[in-house]
N, C-alpha and C positions, 0 to 999 in steps of 0.2 A: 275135472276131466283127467284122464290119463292119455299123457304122454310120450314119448320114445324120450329115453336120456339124453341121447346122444343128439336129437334136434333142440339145442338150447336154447336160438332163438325165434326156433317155431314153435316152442311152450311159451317162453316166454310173452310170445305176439297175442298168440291162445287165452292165455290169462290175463292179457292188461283185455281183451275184448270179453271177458267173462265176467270181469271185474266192474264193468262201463271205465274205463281208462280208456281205452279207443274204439271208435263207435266201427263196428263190423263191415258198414257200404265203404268207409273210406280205408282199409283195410285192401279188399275186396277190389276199390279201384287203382290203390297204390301196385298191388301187385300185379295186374292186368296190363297198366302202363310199365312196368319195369321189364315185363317178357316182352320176349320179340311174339309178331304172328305167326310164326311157324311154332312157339313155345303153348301159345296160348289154343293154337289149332290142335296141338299133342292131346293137352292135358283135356280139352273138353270131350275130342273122341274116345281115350281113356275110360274119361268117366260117363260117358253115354247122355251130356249135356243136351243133344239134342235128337236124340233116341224119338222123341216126339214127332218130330218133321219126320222121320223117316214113316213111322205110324198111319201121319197123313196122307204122305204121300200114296200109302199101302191100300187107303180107305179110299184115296182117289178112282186108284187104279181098279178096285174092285168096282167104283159105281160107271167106272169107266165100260168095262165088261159087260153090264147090263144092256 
């Protein structure tokens, strides 16, 4: 993988989990506990984590209409 230089040890973390040196769920859950919930709330609406619920909720509304 290519990485940013200048995150050394978020290459680093990237490649010991590339490598199997550290398995990706624990990884995944170490960082999840170290944010606050306002941290973790940022970053999932960012990345459109749950883009899906909204979808449902879209589908709902439509059958709702009916």
């Amino acid at each position: 993988m290519v990485y940013v230089p200048h995150r050394v040890y978020t290459s680093k973390i990237l490649d010991a989990i590339d490598e199997g040196i550290l398995d990706r769920d624990q990884v995944i859950l170490a960082c999840l506990n170290w944010m606050s919930e306002q941290e973790v709330k940022n970053m999932a609406e960012c990345n459109d984590f749950f883009s899906y619920e909204e979808e449902s909720e879209e589908e709902l509304d439509t059958c709702e209409d009916m």
